[in-house]
C-alpha atoms as a printed R data frame, in Angstrom:
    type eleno elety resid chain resno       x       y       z
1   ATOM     1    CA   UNK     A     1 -47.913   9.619  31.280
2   ATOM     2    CA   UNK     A     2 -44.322  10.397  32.669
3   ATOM     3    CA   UNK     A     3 -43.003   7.008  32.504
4   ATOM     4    CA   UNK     A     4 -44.477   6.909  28.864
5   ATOM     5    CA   UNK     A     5 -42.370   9.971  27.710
6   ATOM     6    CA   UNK     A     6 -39.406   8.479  29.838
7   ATOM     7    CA   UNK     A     7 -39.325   5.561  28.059
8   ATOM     8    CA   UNK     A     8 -40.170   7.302  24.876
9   ATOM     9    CA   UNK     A     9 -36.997   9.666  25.136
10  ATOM    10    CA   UNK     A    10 -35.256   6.782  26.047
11  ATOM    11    CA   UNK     A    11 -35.816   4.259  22.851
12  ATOM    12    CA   UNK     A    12 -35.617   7.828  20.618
13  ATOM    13    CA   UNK     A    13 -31.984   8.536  22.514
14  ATOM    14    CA   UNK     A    14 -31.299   4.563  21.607
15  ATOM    15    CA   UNK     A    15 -31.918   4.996  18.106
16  ATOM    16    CA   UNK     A    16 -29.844   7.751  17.817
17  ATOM    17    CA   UNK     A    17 -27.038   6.432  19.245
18  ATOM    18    CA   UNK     A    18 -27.138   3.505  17.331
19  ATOM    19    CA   UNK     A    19 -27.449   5.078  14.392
20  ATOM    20    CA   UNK     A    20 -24.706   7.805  14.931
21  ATOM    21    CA   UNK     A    21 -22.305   4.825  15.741
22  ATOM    22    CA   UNK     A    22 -23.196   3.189  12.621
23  ATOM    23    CA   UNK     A    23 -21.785   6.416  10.571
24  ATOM    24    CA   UNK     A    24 -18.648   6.105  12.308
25  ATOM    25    CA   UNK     A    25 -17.419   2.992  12.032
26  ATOM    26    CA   UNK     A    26 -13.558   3.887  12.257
27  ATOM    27    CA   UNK     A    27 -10.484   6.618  12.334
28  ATOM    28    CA   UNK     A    28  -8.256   6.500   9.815
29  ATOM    29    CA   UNK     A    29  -4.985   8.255  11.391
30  ATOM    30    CA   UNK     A    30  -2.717   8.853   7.810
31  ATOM    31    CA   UNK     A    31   0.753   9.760   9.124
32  ATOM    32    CA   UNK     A    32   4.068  10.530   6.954
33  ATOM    33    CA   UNK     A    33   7.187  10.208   8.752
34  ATOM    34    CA   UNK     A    34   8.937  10.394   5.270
35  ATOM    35    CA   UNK     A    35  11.094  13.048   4.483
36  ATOM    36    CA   UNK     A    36   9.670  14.202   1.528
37  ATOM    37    CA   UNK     A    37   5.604  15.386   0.864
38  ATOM    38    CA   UNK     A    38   3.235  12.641   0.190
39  ATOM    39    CA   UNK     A    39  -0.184  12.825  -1.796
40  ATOM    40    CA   UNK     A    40  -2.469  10.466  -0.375
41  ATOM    41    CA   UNK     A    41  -5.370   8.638  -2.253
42  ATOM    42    CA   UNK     A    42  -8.386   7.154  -1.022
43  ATOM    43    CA   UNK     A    43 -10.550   5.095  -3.262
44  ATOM    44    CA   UNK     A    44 -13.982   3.722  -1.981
45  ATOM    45    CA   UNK     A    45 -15.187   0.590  -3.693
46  ATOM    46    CA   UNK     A    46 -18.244  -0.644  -5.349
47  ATOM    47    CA   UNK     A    47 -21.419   0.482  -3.797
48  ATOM    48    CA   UNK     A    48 -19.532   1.837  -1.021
49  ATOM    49    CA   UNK     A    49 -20.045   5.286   0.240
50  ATOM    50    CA   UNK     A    50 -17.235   8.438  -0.756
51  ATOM    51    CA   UNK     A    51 -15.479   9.684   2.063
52  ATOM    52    CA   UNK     A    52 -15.376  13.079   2.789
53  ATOM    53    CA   UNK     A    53 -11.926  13.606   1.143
54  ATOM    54    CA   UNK     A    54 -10.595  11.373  -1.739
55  ATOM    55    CA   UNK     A    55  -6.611  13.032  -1.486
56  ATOM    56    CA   UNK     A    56  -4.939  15.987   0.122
57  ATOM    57    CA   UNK     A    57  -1.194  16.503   1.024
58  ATOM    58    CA   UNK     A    58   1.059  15.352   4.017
59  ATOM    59    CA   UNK     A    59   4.454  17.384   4.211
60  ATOM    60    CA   UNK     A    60   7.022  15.569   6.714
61  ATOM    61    CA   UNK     A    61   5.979  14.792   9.831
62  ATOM    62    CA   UNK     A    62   2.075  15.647   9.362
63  ATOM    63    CA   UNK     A    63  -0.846  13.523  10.388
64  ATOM    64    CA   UNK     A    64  -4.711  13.361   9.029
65  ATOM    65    CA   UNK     A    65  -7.505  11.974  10.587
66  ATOM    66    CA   UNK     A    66 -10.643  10.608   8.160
67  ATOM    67    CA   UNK     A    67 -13.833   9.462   9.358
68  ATOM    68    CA   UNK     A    68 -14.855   6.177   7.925
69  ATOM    69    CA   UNK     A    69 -18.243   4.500   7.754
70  ATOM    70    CA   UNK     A    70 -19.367   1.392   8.935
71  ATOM    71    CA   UNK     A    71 -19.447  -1.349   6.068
72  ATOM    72    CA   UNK     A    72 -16.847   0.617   4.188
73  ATOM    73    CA   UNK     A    73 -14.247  -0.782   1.871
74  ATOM    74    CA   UNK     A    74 -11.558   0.551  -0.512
75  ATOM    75    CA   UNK     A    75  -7.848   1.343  -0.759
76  ATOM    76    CA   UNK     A    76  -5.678   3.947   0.608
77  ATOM    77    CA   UNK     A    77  -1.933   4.759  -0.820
78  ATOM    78    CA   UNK     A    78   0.391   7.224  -1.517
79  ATOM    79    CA   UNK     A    79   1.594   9.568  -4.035
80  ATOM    80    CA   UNK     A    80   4.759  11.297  -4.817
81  ATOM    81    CA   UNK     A    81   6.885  13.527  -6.599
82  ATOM    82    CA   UNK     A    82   3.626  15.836  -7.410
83  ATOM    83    CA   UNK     A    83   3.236  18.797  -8.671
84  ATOM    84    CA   UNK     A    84   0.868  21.626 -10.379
85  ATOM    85    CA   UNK     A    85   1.831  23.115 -14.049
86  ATOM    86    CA   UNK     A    86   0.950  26.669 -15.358
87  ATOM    87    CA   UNK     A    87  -2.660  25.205 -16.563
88  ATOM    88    CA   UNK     A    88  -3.478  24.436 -13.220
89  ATOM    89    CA   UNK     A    89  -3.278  20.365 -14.029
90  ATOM    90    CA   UNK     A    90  -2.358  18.195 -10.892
91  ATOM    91    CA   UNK     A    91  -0.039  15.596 -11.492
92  ATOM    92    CA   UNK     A    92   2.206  12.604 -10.125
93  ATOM    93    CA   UNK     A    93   5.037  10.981 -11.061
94  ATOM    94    CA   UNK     A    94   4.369   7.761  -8.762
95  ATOM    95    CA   UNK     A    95   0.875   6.538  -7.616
96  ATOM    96    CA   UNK     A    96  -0.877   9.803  -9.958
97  ATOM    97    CA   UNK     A    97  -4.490   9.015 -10.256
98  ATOM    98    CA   UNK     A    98  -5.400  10.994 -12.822
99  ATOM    99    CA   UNK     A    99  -8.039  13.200 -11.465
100 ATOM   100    CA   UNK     A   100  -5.894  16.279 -12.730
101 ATOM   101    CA   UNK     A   101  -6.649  17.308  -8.854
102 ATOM   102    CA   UNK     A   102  -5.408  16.793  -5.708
103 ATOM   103    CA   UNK     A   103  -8.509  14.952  -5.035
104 ATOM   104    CA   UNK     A   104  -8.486  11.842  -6.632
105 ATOM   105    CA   UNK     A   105 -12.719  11.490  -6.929
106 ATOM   106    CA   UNK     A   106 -13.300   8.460  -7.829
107 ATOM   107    CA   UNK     A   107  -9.971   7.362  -9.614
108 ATOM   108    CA   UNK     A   108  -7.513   4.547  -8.465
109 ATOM   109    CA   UNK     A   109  -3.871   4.912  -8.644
110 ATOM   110    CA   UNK     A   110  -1.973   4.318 -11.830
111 ATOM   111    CA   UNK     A   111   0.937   1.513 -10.856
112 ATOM   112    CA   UNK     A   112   3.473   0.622  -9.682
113 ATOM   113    CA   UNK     A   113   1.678   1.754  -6.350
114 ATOM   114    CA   UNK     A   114   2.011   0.652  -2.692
115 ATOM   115    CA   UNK     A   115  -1.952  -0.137  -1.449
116 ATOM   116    CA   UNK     A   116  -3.622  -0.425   1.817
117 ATOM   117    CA   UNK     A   117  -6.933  -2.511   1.128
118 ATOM   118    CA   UNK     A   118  -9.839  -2.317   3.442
119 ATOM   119    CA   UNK     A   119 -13.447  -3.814   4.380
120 ATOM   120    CA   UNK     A   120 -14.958  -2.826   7.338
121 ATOM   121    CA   UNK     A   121 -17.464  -5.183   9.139
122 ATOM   122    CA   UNK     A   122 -17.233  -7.583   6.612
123 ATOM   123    CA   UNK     A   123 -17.860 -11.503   7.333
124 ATOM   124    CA   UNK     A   124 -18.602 -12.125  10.367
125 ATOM   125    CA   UNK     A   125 -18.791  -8.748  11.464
126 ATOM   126    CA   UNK     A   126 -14.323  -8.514  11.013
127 ATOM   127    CA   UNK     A   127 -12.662  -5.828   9.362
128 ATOM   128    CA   UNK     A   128 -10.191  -7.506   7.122
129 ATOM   129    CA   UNK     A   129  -6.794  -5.066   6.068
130 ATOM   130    CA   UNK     A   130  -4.016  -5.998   3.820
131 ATOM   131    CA   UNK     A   131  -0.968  -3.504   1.993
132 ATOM   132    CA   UNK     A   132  -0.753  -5.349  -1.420
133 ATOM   133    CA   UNK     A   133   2.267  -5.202  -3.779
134 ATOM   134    CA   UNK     A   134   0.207  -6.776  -6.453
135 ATOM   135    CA   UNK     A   135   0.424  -3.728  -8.487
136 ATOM   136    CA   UNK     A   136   3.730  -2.419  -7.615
137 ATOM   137    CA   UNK     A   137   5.472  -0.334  -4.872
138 ATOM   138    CA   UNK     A   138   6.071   3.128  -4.958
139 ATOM   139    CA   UNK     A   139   7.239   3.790  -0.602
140 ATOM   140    CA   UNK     A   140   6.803   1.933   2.473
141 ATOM   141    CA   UNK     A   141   3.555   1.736   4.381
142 ATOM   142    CA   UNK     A   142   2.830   0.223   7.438
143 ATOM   143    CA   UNK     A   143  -0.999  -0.184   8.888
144 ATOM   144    CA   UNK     A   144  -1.337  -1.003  12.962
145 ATOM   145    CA   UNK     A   145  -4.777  -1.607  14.117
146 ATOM   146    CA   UNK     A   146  -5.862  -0.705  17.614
147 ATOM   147    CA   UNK     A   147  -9.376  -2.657  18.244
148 ATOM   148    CA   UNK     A   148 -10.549  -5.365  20.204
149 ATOM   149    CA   UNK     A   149 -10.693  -8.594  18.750
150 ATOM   150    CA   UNK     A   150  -9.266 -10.736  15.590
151 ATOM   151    CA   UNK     A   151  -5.358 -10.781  15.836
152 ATOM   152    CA   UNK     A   152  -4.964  -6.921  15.312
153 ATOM   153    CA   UNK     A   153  -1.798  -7.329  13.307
154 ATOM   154    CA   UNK     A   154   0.559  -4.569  11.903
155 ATOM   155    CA   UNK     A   155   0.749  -5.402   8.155
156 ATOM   156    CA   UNK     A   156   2.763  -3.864   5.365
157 ATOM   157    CA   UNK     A   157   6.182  -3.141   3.795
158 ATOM   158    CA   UNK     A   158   8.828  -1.156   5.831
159 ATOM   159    CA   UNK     A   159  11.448  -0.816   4.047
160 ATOM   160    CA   UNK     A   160  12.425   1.197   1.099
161 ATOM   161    CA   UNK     A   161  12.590  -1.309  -2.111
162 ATOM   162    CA   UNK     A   162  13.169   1.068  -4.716
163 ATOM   163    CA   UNK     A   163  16.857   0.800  -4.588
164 ATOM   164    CA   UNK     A   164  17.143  -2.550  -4.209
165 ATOM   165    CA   UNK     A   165  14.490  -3.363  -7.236
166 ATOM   166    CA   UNK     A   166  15.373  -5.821  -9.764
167 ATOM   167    CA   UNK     A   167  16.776  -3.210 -12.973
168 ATOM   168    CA   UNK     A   168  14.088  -4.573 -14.767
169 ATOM   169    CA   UNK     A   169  10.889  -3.294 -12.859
170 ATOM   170    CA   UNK     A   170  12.747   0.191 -11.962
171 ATOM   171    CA   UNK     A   171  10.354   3.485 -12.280
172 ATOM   172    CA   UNK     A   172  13.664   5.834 -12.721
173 ATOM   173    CA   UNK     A   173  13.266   9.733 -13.115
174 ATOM   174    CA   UNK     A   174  15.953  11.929 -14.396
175 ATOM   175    CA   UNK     A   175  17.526  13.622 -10.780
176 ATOM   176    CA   UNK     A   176  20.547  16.078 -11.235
177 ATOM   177    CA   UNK     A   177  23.973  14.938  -8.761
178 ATOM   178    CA   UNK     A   178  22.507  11.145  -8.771
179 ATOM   179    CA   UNK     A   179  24.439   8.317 -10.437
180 ATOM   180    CA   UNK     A   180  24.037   8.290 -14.191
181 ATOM   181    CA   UNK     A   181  21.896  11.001 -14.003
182 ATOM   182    CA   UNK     A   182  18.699   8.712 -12.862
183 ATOM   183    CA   UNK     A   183  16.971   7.724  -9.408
184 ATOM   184    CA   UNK     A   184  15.010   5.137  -9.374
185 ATOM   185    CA   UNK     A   185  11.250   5.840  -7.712
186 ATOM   186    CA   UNK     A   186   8.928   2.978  -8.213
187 ATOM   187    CA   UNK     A   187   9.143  -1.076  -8.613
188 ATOM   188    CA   UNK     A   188   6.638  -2.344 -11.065
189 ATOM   189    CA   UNK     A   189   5.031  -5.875 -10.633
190 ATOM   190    CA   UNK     A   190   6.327  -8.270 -13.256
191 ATOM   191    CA   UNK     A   191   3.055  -8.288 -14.694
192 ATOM   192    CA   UNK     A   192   3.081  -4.817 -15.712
193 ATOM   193    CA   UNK     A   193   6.536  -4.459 -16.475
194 ATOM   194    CA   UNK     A   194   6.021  -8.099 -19.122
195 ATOM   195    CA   UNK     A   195   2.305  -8.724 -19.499
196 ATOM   196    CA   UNK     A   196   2.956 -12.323 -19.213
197 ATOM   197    CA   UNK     A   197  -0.031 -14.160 -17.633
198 ATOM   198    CA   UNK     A   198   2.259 -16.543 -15.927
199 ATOM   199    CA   UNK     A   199   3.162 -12.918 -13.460
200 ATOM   200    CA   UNK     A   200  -0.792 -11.802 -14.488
201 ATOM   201    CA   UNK     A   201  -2.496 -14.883 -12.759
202 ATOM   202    CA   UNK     A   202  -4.556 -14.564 -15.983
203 ATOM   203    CA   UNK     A   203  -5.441 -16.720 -18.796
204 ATOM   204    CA   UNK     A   204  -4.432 -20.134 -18.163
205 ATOM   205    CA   UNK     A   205  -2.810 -18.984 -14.522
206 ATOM   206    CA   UNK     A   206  -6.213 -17.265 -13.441
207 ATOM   207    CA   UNK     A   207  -6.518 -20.029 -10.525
208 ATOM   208    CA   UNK     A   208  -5.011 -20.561  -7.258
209 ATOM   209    CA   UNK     A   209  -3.873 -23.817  -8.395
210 ATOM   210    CA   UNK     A   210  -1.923 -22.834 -11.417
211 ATOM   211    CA   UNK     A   211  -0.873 -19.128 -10.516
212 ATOM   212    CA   UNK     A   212   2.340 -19.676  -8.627
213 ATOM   213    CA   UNK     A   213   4.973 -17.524  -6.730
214 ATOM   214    CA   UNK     A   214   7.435 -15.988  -9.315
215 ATOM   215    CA   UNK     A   215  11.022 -15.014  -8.067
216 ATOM   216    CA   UNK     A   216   9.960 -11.170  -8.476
217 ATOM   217    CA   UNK     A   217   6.952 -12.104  -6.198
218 ATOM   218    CA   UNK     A   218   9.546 -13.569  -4.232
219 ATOM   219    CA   UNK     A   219  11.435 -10.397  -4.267
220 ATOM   220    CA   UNK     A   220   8.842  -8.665  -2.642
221 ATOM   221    CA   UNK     A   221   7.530 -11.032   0.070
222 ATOM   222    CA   UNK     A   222  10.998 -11.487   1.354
223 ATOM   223    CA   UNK     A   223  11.654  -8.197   2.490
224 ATOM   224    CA   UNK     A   224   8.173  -7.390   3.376
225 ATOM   225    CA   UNK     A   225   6.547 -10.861   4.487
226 ATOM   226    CA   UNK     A   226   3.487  -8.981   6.084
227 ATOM   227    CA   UNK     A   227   2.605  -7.552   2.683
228 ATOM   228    CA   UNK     A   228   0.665  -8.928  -0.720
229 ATOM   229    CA   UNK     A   229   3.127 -10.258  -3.536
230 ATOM   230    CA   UNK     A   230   0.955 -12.091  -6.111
231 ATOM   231    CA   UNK     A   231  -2.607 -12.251  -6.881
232 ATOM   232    CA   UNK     A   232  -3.317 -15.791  -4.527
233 ATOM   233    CA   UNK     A   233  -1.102 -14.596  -1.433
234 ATOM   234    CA   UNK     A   234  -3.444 -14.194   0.970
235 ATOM   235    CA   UNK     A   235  -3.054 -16.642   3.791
236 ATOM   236    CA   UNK     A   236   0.247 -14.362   4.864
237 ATOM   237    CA   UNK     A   237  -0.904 -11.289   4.124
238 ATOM   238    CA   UNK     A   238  -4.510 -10.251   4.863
239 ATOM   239    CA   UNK     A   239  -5.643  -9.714   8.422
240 ATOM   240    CA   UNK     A   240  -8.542  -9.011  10.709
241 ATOM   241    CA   UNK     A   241  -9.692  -6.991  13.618
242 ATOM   242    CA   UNK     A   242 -12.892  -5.174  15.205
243 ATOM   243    CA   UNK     A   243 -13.948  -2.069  16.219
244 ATOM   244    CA   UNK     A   244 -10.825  -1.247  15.099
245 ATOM   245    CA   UNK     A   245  -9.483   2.533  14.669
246 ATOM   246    CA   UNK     A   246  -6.455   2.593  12.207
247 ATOM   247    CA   UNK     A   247  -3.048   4.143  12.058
248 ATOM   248    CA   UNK     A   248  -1.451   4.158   8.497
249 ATOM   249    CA   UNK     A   249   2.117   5.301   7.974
250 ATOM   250    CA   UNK     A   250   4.169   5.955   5.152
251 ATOM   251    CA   UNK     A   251   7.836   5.439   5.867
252 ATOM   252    CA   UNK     A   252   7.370   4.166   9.190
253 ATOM   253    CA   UNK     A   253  11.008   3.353  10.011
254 ATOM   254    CA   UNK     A   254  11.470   7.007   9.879
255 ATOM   255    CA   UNK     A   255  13.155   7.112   6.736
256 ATOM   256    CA   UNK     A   256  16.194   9.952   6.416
257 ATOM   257    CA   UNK     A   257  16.184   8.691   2.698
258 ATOM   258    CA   UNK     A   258  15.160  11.122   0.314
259 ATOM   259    CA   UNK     A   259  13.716  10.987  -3.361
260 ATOM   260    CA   UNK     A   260  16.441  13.558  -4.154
261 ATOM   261    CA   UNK     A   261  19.264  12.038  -2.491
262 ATOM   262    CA   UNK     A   262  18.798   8.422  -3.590
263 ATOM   263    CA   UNK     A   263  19.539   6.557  -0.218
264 ATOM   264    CA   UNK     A   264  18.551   3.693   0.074
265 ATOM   265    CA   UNK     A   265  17.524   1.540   3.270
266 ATOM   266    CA   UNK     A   266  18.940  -1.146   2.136
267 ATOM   267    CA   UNK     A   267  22.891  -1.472   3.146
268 ATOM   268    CA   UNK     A   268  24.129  -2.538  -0.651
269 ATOM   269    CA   UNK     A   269  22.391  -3.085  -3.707
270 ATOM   270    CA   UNK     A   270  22.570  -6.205  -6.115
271 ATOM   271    CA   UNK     A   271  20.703  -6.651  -9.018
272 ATOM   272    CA   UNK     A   272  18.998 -10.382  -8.408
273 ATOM   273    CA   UNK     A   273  17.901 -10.998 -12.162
274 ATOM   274    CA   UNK     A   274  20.289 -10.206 -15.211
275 ATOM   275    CA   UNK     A   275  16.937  -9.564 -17.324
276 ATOM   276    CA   UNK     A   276  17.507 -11.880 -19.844
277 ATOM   277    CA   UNK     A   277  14.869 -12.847 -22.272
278 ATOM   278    CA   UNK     A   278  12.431 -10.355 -21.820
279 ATOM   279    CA   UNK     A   279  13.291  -9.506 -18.115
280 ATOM   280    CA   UNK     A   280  13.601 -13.197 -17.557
281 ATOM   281    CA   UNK     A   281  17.127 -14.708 -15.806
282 ATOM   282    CA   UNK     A   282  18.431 -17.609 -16.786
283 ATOM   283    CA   UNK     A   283  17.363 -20.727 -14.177
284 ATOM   284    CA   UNK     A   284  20.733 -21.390 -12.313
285 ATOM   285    CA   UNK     A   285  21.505 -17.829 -11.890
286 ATOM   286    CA   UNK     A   286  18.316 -16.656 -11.080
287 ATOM   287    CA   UNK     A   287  18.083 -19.667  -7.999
288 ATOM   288    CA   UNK     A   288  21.130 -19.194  -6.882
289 ATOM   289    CA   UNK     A   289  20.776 -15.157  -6.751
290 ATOM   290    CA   UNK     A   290  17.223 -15.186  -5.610
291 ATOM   291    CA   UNK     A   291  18.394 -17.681  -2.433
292 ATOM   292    CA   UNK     A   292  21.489 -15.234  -1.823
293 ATOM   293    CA   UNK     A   293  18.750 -12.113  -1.729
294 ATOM   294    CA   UNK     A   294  16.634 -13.784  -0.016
295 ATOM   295    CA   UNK     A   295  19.152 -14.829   3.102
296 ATOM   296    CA   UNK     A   296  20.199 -11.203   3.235
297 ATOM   297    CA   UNK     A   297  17.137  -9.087   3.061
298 ATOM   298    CA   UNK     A   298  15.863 -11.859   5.781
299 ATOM   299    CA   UNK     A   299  18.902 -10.952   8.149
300 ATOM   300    CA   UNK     A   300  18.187  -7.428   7.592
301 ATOM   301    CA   UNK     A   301  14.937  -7.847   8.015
302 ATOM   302    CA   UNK     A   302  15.516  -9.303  11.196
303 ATOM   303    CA   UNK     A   303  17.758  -6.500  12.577
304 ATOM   304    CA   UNK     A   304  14.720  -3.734  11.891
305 ATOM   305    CA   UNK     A   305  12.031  -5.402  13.431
């Protein structure tokens, strides 16, 4: 009868444990070393369960740690310049959601937006973790896995692009002391800033084989080469690990720049495309000024890593 009960307590103490692990599949440390407050967002996906929190605030230099569930996927980014009016209506000038709350429950983030993707345990039992520029940047994010197989890789952007984006794509908000009276605070994709399919990967581009690199994807994959530039990027930029925990950072190079101050990360600015025809430069220029971009954000590059 005692070894009975033993072995009974012993399956039941199993089963719990099992279970219990399944609920917590991974921590999600969100860190901002930026110098400003950050919003962060968390969307779950389809048929995926809502985390406990959907967005709170970060002021510089504060952490947050969020339980995540086994199997889960969804994206995680960051929102700025936010604030609450005399109705009591949340709001965001980059990456807003449009919840009206700091919670975003339920609601993605309105572009341009910087956005770290995640599924947990997918194939092959592999989490798989990408920071996509698909839709836009808005600050830098890094991710940096700590687990115990798959390549583990840090992924993201690092560096501050909104300076250096092409005039074209610039989010710009009216700041007082800056530089014709504007800042610039987001980089839209060129798909949102023309609705062209060509930058869409839609219509008659909706295929790996016909949706193509553009020299504003370009743009963005050659200062941040571990992130997501266009729609079919993904043998660069998406990654795996397992029982993984995660650490996500916004402005991991710890940024002095500020939204109010305007400084840049990038030692000089250049505008790469003349935004001719509807944003579009003219062939010879655009090569020649996309290959001289391209050297020197690689050399800088370089020097940060």
């Amino acid at each position: 009868m005692e070894a009975s009960t033993q072995i009974s307590i012993t399956i039941l103490f199993l089963f719990l444990f099992h279970s219990l692990r399944g609920l917590h599949s991974a921590t999600f440390t969100i860190v901002n070393k930026c110098s400003y407050p950050v919003w962060p967002g968390i969307l779950s996906g389809a048929r995926t369960v809502q985390l406990a929190t959907t967005g709170f605030d970060l002021k510089p230099g504060e952490s947050n740690d969020v339980a995540v569930p086994t199997g889960w996927s969804g994206r995680i980014w960051g929102r700025t310049l936010c604030s609450t009016d005399s109705a009591g209506k949340f709001s965001c000038i980059t990456g807003d959601c449009g919840s009206t709350k700091v919670e975003c429950s339920g609601s993605s983030a309105i572009p341009p937006a910087t956005l770290a993707e995640f599924t947990l345990n997918g194939a092959g039992g592999m989490d798989f973790y990408d920071v996509s520029l698909v839709d836009g940047y808005n600050l830098p994010m890094l991710i940096e896995p700590h687990g115990s197989g798959g390549n583990c890789t840090r992924a993201g952007c690092s560096v501050d692009l909104n300076g250096w984006c092409p005039t074209e794509l610039k989010v710009k908000v009216a700041v007082e002391g800056e530089a014709n009276g504007e800042k610039s605070v987001a980089c839209k994709s060129a798909c949102e800033a023309f609705g062209d399919p060509l930058y869409c990967c839609s219509g008659a581009y909706a295929t790996s084989q016909t949706c193509k690199p553009s020299s504003y994807s370009q743009f963005f994959k050659s200062a941040c080469p571990r992130a997501y530039s266009y729609a079919y990027d993904d043998g660069t930029s998406t990654f795996t690990c397992t029982s993984a925990d995660y650490l996500i950072t916004f402005c991991p190079l710890h940024s002095n720049s500020s939204i109010k101050s305007g400084n840049g990360k990038f030692p000089f600015g250049v505008d790469i495309w003349a935004g001719h025809d509807r944003g579009h430069a003219d062939e010879p220029t655009n090569m020649m000024t996309l290959v001289i971009g391209t050297v020197l954000m690689t050399i800088w590059w370089q020097l940060i890593s």
